[in-house]
C-alpha positions in Angstrom: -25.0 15.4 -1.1 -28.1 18.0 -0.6 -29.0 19.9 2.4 -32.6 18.9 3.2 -34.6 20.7 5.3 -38.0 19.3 7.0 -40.8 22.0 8.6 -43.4 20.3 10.6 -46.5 22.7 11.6 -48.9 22.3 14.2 -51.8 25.0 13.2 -54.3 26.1 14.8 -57.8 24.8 14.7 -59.5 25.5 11.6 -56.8 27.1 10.1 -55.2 24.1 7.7 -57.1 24.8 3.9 -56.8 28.4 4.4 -52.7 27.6 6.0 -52.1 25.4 2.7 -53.8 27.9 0.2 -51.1 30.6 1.2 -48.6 28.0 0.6 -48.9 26.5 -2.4 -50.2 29.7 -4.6 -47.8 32.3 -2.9 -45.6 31.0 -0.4 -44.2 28.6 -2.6 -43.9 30.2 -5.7 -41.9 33.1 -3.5 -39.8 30.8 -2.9 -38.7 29.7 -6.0 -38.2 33.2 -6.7 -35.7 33.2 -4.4 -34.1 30.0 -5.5 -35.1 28.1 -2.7 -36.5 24.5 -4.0 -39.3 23.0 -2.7 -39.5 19.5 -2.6 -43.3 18.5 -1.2 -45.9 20.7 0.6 -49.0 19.5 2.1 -51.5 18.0 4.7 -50.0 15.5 7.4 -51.5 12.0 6.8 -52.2 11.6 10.2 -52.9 14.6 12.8 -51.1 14.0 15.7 -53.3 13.9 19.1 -56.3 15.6 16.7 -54.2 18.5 15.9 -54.2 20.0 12.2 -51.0 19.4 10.8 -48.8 20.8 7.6 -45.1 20.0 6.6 -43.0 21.8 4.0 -39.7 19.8 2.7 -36.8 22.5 0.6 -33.4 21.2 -0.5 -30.6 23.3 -0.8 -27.1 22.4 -2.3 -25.3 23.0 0.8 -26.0 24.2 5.1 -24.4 27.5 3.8 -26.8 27.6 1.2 -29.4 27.4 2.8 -28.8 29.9 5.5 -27.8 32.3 3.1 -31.1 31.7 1.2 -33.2 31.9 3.7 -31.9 34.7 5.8 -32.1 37.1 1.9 -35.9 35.4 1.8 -37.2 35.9 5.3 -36.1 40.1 5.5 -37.1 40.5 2.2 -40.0 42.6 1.7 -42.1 40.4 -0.9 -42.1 38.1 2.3 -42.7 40.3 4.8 -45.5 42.5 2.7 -46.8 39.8 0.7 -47.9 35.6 2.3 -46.1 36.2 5.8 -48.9 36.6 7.9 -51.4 34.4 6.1 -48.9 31.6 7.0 -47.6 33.0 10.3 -50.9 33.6 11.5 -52.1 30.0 11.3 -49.2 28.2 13.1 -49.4 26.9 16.7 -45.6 25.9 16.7 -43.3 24.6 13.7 -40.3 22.0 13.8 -37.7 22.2 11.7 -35.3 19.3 10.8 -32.6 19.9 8.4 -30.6 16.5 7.1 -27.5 16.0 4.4 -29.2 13.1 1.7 -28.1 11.5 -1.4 -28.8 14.1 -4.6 -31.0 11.7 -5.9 -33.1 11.4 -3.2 -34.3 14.6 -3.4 -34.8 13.7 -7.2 -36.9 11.2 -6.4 -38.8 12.9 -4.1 -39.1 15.8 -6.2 -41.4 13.4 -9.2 
């Protein structure tokens, strides 16, 4: 079983292109860095009562993985001085949702 973790982000208006340009050219590849594994990053198919909307999905091998992961990733200074605040500044609120799935799930996802 993987640890799957699910980030829903309700930006602010206007914000989305810039929001997903951080993510995906340094947000993302800092994270790999750090070992954490992105599954999918990208637009919400349908904005939810007109809001502009993101999601982020990372797997992990296990809970205590990923906490461990993500507290050495989120104090580390590449974070902090480097994508932080072109991500940070955009969001309205985030959700996060974290879920134990098959291995090859996240496998198939991951294609």
């Amino acid at each position: 079983m993987a640890t799957l973790e699910i980030r829903t982000y309700r930006l602010l208006p206007g914000t989305r292109t810039d929001f997903l340009h951080v993510m995906r050219e340094q947000a993302v590849p800092l994270l790999a860095e750090f070992g954490i594994r992105v599954v999918d990053c990208g637009a919400s198919e349908v904005d939810e009562d007109g809001h502009e909307e993101a999601y982020l999905v990372r797997a992990f091998s296990s809970a205590d993985e990923r906490e461990r992961l993500e507290e050495k990733f989120y104090s580390s200074q590449q974070w902090l001085d480097g994508p932080r605040d072109g991500i940070v500044s955009r969001i309205h609120e985030y959700h996060t949702i974290v879920l134990s799935v098959p291995d090859d799930l996240v496998e198939t996802w991951s294609r």
